[in-house]
C-alpha positions in Angstrom: -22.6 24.4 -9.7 -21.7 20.3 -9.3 -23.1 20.8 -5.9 -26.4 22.4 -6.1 -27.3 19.3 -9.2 -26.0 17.0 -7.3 -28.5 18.7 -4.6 -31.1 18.4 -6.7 -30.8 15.2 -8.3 -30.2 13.7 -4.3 -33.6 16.0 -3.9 -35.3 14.5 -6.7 -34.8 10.8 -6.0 -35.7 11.1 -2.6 -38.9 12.6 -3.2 -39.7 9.8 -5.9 -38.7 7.0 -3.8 -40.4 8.0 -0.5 -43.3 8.5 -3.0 -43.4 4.7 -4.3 -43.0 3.8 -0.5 -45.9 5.9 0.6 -47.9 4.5 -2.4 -46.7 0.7 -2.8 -46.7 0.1 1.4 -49.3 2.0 2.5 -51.8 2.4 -0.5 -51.3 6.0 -0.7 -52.6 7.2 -4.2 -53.7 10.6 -5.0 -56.8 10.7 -6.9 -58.6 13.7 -8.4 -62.6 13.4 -9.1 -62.2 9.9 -8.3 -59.0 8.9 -10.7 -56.0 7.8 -9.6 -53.3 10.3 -10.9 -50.7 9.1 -13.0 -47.3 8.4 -11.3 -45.8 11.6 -13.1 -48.2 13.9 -11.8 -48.3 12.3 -8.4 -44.4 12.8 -8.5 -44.7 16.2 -9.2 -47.5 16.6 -6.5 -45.2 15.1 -3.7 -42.4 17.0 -4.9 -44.3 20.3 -4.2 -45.7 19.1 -0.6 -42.4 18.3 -0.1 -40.6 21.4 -0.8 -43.8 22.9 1.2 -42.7 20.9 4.0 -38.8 22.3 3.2 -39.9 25.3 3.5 -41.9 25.2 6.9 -39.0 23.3 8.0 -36.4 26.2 7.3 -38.7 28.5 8.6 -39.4 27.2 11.7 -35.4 26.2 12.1 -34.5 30.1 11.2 -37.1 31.2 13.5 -36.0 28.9 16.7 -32.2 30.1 16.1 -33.0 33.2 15.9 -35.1 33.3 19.0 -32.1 31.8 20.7 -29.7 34.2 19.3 -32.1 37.0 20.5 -32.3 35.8 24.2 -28.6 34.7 24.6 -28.1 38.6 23.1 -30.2 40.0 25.9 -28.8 38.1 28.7 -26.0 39.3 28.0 -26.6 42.6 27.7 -28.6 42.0 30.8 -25.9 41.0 32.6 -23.4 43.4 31.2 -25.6 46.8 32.0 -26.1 45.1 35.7 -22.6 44.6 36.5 -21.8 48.3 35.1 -25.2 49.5 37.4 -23.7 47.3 40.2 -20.2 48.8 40.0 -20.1 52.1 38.7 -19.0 53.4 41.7 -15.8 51.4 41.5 -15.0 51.7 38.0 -15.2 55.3 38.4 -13.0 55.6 41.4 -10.6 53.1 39.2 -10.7 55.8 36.3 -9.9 58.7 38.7 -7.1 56.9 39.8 -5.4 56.1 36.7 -5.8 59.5 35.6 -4.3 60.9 38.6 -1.7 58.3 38.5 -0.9 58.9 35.1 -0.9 62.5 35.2 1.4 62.5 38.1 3.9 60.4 35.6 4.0 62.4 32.9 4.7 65.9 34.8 7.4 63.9 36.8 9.6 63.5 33.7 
């Protein structure tokens, strides 16, 4: 519980303060009908552009790791049903010979 306020006090602060930079160093001021917004509401209004930009953020991050999760998943599934395809003709000799091999043990004793 710390945490997550501790998150959001962090996430709070940030926003503000990249706010008065973007609006003290490079005249950025939001204005509606021709007024300048008052600092509240233009906190509030950078707050929510930046949890929009959060949240295209995550999603694009979610959506990269899961395409590489994806195509490391089919190579090596790729690679797996090759080798069986390549080999099936040894594995099963292998398996034939275990089992006669292992049949020939157990009626020795």
């Amino acid at each position: 519980m710390f945490r997550m306020f501790m998150a959001i006090i962090l996430a709070l602060v940030l926003v503000y303060t990249f706010g008065q930079i973007a609006e003290e160093m490079m005249d950025f001021a939001i204005t509606v009908d021709g007024e300048v917004l008052s600092p509240v509401i233009g906190f509030i209004v950078m707050a929510v552009v930046a949890v929009i930009l959060v949240g295209v953020g995550f999603f694009v991050t979610v959506s990269v790791f899961g395409v590489i999760v994806l195509a490391v998943g089919a190579a090596l599934i790729g690679i797996v049903v090759a080798g069986v395809s390549m080999f099936w003709p040894v594995l099963l000799i292998l398996l034939f010979v275990y089992l006669v091999s292992r049949s020939k043990e157990n009626t020795a004793h």
